[in-house]
KOLGUFI-593665 format. One record per residue (C-alpha): residue number from 1; x, y, z. Coordinates in Angstrom, 3 decimals. Layout:
KOLGUFI-593665
pt i = NUM&X = X&Y = Y&Z = Z .
...
***
This chain:
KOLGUFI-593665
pt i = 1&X = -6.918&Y = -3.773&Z = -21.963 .
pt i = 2&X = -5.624&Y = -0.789&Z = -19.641 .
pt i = 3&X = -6.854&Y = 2.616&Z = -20.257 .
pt i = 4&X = -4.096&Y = 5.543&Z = -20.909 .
pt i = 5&X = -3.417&Y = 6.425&Z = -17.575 .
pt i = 6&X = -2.380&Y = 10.127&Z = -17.936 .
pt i = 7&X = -5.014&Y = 12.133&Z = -17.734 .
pt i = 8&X = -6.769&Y = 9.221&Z = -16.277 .
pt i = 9&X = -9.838&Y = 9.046&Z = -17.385 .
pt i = 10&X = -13.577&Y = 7.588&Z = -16.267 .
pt i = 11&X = -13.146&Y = 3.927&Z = -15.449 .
pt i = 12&X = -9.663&Y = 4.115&Z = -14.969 .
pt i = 13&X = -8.978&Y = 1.419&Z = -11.700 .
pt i = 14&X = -5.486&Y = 2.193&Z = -9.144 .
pt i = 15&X = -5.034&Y = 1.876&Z = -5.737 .
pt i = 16&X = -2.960&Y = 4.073&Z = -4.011 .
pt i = 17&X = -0.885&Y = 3.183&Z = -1.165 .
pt i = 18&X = -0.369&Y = 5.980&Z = 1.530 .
pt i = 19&X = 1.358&Y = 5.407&Z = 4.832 .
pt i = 20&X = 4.846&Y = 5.550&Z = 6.973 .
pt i = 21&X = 6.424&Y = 8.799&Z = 7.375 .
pt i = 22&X = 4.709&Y = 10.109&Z = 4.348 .
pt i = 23&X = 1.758&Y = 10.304&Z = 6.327 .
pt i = 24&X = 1.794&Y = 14.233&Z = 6.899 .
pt i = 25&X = -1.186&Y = 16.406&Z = 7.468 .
pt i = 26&X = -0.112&Y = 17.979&Z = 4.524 .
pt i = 27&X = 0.424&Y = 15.379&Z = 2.334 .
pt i = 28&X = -3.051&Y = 13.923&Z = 3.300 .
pt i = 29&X = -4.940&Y = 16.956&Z = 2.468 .
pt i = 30&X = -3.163&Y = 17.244&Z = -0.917 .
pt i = 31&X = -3.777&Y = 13.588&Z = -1.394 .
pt i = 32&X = -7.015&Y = 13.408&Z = -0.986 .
pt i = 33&X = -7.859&Y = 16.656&Z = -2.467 .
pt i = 34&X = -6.969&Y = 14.755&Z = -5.687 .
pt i = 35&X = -8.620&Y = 11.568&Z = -4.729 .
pt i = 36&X = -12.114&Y = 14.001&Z = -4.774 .
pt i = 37&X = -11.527&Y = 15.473&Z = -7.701 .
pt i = 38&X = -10.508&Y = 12.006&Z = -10.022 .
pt i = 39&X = -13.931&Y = 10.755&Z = -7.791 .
pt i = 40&X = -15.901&Y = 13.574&Z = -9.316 .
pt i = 41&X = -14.246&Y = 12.506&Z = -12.783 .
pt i = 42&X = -15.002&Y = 8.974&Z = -12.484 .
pt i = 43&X = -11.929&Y = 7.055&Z = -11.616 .
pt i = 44&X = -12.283&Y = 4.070&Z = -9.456 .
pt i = 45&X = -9.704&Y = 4.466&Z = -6.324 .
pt i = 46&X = -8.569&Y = 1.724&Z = -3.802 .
pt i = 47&X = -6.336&Y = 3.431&Z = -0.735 .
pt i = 48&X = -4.713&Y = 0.986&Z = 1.186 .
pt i = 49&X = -2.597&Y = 2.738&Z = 4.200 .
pt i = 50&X = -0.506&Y = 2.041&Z = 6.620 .
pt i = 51&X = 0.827&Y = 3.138&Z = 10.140 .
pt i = 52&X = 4.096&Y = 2.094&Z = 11.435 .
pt i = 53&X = 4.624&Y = 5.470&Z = 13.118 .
pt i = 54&X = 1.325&Y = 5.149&Z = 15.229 .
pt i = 55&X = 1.567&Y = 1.549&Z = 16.033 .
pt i = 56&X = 5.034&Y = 2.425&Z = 17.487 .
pt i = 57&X = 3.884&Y = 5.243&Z = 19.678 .
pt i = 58&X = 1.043&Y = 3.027&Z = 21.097 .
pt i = 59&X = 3.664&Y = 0.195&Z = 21.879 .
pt i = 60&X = 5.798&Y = 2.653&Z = 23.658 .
pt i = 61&X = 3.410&Y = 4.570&Z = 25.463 .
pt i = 62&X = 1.893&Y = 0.795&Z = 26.858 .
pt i = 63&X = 5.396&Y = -0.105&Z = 27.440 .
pt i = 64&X = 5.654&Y = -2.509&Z = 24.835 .
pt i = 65&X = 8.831&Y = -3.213&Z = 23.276 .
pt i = 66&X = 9.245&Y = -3.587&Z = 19.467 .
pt i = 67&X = 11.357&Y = -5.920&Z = 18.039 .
pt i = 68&X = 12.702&Y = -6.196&Z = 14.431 .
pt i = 69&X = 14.040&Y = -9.178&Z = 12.260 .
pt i = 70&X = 15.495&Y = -7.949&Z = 8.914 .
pt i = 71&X = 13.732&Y = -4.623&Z = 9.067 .
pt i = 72&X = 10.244&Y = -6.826&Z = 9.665 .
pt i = 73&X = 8.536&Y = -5.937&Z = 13.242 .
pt i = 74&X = 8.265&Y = -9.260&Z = 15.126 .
pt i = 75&X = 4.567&Y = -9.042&Z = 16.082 .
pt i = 76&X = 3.803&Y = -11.007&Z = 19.364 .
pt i = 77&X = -0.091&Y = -11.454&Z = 20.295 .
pt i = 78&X = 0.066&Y = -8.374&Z = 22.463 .
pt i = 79&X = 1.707&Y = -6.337&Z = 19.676 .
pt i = 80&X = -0.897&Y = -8.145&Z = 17.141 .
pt i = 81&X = -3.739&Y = -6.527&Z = 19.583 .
pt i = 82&X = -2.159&Y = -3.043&Z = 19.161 .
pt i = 83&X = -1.268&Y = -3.075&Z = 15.911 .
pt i = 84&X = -5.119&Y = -3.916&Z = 15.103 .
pt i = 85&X = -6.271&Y = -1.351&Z = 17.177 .
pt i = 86&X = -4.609&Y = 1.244&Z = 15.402 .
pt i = 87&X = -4.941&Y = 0.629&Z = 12.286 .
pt i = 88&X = -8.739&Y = -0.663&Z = 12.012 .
pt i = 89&X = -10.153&Y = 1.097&Z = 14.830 .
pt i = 90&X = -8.085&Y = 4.371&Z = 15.018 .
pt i = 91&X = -5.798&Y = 4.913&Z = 11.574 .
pt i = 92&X = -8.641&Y = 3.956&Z = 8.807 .
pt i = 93&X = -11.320&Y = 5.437&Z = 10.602 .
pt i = 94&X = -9.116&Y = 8.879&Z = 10.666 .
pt i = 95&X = -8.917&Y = 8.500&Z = 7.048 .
pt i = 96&X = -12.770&Y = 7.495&Z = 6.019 .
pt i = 97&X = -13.862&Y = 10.278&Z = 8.076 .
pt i = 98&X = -11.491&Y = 12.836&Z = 5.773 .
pt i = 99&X = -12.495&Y = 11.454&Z = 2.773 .
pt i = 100&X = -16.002&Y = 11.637&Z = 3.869 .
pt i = 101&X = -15.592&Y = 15.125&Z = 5.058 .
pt i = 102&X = -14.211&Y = 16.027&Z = 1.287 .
pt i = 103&X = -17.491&Y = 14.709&Z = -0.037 .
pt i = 104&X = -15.615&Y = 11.117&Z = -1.346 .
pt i = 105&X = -17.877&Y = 8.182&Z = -0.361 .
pt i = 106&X = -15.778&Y = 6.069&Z = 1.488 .
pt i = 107&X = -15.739&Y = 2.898&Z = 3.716 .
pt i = 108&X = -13.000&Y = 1.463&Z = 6.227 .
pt i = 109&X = -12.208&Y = -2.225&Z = 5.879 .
pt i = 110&X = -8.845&Y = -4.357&Z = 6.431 .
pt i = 111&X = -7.974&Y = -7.393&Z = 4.436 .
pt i = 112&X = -10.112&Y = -9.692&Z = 7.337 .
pt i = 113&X = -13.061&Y = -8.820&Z = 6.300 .
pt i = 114&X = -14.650&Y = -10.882&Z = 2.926 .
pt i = 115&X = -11.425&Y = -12.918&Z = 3.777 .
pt i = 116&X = -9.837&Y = -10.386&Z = 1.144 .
pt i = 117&X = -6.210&Y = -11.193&Z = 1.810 .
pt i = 118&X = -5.813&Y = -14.948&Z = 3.171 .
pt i = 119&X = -2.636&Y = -15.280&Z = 4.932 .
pt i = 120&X = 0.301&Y = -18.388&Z = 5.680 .
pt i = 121&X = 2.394&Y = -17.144&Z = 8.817 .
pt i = 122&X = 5.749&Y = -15.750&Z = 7.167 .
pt i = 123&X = 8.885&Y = -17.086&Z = 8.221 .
pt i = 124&X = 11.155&Y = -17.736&Z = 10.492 .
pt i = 125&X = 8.061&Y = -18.060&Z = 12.628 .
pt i = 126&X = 10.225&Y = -15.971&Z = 15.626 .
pt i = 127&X = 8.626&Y = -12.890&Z = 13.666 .
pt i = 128&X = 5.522&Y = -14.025&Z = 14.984 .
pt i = 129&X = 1.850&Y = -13.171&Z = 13.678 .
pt i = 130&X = 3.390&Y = -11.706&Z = 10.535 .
pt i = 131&X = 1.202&Y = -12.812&Z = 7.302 .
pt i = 132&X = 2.258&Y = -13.887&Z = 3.820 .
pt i = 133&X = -0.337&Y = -13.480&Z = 1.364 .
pt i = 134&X = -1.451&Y = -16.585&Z = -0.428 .
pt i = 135&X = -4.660&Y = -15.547&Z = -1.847 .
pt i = 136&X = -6.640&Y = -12.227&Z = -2.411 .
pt i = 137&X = -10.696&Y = -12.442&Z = -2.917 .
pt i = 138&X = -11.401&Y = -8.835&Z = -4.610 .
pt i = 139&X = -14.977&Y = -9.054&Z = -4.110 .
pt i = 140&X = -15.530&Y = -6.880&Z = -1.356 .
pt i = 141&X = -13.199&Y = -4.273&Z = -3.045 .
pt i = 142&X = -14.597&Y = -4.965&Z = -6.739 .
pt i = 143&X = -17.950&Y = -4.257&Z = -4.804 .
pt i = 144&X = -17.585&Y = -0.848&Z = -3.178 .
pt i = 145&X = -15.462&Y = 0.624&Z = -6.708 .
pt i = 146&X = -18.894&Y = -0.542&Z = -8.586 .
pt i = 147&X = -20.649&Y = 1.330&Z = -6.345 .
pt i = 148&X = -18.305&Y = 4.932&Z = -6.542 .
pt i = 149&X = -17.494&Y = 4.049&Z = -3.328 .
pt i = 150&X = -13.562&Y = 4.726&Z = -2.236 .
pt i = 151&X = -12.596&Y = 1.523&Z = -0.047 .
pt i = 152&X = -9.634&Y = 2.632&Z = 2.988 .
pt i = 153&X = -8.302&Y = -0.830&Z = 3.543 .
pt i = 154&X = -5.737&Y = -1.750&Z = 6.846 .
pt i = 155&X = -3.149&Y = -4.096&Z = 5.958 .
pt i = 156&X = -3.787&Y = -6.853&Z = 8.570 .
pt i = 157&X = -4.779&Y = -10.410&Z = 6.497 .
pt i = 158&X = -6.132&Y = -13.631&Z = 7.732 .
pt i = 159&X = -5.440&Y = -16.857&Z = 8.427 .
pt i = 160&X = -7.048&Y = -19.720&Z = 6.153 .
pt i = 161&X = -8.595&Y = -21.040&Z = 8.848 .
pt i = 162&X = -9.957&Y = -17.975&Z = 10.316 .
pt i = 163&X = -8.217&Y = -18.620&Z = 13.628 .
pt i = 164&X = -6.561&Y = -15.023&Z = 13.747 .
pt i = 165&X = -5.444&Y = -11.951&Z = 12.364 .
pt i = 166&X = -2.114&Y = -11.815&Z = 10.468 .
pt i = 167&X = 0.323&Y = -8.128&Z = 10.296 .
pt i = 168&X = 0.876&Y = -7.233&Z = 6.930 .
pt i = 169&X = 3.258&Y = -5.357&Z = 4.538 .
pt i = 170&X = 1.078&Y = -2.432&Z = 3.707 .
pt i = 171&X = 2.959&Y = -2.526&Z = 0.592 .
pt i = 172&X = 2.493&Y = -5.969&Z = -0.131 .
pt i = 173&X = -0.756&Y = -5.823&Z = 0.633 .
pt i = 174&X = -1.391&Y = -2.449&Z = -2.008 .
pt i = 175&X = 0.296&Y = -4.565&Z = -4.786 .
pt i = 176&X = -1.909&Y = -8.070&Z = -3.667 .
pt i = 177&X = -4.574&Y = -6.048&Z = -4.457 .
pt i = 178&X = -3.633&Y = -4.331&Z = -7.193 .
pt i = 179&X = -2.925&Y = -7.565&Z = -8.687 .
pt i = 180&X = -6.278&Y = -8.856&Z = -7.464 .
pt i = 181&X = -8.537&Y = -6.575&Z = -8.733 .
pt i = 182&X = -6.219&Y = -6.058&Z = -12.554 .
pt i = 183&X = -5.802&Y = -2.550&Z = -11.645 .
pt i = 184&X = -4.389&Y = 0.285&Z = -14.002 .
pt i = 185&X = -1.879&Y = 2.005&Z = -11.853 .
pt i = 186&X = -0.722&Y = 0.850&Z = -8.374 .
pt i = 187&X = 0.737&Y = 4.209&Z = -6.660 .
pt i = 188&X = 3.001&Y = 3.686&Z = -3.578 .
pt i = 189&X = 3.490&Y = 7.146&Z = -1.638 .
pt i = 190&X = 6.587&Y = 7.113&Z = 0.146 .
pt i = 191&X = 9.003&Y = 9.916&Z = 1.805 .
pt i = 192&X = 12.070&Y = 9.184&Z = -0.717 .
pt i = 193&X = 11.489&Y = 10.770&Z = -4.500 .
pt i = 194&X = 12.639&Y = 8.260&Z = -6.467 .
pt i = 195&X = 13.863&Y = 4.986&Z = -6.009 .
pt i = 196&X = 17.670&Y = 5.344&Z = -5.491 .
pt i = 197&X = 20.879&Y = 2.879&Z = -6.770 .
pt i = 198&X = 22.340&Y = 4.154&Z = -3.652 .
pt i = 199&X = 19.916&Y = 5.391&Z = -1.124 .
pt i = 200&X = 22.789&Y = 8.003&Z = 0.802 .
pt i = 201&X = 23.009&Y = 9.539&Z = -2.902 .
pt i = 202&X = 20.118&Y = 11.949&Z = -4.082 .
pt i = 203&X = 21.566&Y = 12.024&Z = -7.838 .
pt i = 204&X = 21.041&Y = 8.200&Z = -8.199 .
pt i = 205&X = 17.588&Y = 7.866&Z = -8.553 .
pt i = 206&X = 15.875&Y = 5.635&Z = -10.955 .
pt i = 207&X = 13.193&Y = 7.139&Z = -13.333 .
pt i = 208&X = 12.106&Y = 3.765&Z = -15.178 .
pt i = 209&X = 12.677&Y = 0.256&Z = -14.811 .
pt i = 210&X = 10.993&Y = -3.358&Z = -16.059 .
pt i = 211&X = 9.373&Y = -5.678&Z = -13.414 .
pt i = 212&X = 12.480&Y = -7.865&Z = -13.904 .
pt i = 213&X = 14.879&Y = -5.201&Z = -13.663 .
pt i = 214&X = 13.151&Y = -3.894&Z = -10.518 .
pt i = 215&X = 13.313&Y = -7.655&Z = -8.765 .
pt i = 216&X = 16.680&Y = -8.014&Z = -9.602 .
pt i = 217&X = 17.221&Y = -4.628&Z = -7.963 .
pt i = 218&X = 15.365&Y = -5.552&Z = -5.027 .
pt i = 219&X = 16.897&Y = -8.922&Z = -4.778 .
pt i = 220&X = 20.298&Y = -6.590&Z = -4.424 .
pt i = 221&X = 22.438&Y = -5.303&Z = -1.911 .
pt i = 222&X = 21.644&Y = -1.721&Z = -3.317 .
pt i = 223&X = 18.095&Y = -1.656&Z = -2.259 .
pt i = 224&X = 17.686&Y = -1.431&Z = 1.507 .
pt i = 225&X = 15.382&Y = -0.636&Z = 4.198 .
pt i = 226&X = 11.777&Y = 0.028&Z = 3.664 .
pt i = 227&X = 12.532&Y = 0.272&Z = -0.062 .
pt i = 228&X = 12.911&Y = -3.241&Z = -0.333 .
pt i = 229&X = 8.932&Y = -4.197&Z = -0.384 .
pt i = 230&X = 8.395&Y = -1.583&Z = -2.081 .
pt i = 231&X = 10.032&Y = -2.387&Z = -5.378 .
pt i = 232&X = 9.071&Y = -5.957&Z = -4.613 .
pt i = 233&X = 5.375&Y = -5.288&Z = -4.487 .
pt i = 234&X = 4.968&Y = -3.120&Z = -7.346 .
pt i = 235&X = 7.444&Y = -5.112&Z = -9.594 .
pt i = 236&X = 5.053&Y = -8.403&Z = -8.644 .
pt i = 237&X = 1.860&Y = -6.787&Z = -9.230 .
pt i = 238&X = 3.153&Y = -5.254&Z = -12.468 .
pt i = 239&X = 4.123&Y = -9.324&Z = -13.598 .
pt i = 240&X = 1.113&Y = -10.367&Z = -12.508 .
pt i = 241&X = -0.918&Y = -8.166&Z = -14.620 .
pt i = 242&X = -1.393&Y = -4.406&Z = -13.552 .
pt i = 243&X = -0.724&Y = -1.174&Z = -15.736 .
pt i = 244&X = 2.126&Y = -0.047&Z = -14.336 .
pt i = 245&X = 3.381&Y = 1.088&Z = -10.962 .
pt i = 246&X = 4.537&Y = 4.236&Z = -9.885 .
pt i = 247&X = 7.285&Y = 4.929&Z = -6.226 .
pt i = 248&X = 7.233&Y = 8.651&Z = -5.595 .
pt i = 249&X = 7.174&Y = 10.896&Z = -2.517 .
pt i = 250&X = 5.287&Y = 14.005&Z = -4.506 .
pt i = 251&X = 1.336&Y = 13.111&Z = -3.337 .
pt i = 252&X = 0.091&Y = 15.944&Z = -6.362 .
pt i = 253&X = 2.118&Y = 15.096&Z = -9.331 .
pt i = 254&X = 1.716&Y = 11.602&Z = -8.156 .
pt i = 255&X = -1.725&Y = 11.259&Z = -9.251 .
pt i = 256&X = -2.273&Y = 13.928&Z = -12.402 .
pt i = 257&X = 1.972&Y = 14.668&Z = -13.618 .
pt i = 258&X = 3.894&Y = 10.798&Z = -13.903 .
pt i = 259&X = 7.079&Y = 12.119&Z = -14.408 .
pt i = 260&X = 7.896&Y = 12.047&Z = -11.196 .
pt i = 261&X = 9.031&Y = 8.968&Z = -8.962 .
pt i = 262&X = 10.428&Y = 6.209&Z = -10.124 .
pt i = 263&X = 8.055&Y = 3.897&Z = -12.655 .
pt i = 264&X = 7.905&Y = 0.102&Z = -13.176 .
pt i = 265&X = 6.627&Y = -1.069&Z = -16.288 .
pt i = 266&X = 6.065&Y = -4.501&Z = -18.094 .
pt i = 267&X = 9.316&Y = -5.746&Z = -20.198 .
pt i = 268&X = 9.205&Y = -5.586&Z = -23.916 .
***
């Protein structure tokens, strides 16, 4: 049974997804400024992040060039060995070290390690070592939450048969794992307030919707861009069992004031 999520209490379970252009020194501090103090209160918090921005800089500055199918970066081995890099080795250990520095206990993994998010190879297979998650083992993530520890996870999966790494959706992967571990609240930080009905208009946003509602929006014409997995992820993770999920761009009311962003809810 899920807990009352506002004010969330001790015990309370969400993972918060943080990444993309939202990724501000500003918005970091404020976000994890809140992640200490619902640590100090006793809620359990998964932050799964991303890192498009970064990953594209390091392509360019090696000279690499970055291809996209349907929004989706086509992910070669050389831009697998990058993309890797950045976000296990550079990106999440960035991120532990701020938490740490705040007084959170946190460790850096990606969804290799305990084989947490198993991975077929998405198609058309032109977009290369790009992952579609088949299976999530919450163990490791269960593991670190039991012991008030925050887990920083790097969307990258891997293969069943452990022959290589797989790119991931950071947002996919957030909602995976939401849905893995029966999370509360799954909260996806983006740059755009609210979900939109036509992203060019700022008056259109969306304040609630059902998980059916929100595929069928995603499923749409209407919902483009980055927006796309977005709604997807949360609207799957809400069917397959979470709380509810929250899309929002403010990082303080996003944790302690819901009304902002756009929510996703289970149908009636």
């Amino acid at each position: 049974m899920h807990k009352p999520a506002t004010p969330w209490a001790a015990g309370t379970t969400i993972v918060v997804k943080f990444g993309g252009n939202a990724m501000t020194p500003e918005a970091e501090a404020t976000l994890f400024g809140e992640i200490a103090t619902l640590h100090k209160r006793g809620v359990r918090i998964a932050l799964v992040h991303g890192g498009g921005p970064a990953i594209d800089a390091e392509l360019a500055a090696k000279g690499i060039t970055t291809e996209r199918i349907d929004g989706q970066r086509v992910t070669t081995a050389e831009t697998l060995a990058v993309t890797e890099a950045v976000l296990c080795g550079t990106i999440n250990k960035q991120l532990v070290r701020a938490l740490l520095a705040r007084g959170i206990p946190a460790a850096g993994v990606s969804g290799q390690d305990g084989a947490l998010l198993t991975c077929d190879r998405r198609q058309p297979e032109s977009l290369g070592f790009v992952g579609e998650i088949r299976a999530v083992a919450p163990g490791i993530i269960l593991g670190f939450l039991e012991a008030g520890i925050v887990p920083v996870i790097a969307p990258l999966g891997i293969a069943a048969d452990f022959s290589t790494a797989y790119n991931i959706n950071a947002d996919e992967a957030a909602g995976a794992i939401a849905a893995g571990i029966t999370a509360d609240a799954l909260m996806l930080i983006t740059n755009i307030d609210r979900v939109r009905r036509d992203e060019h208009d700022p008056t259109s946003g969306i304040e609630r919707m059902t998980a059916d509602e929100a595929l069928a929006f995603a499923a749409s014409d209407a919902c483009r861009s980055s927006m796309k997995p977005k709604v997807r992820a949360a609207a799957n993770a809400v069917k397959e069992g979470i709380g509810y999920a929250q899309i929002t761009s403010t990082v303080h009311l996003a944790l302690e004031c819901l009304a902002a962003g756009t929510r996703i809810s289970p149908g009636t």
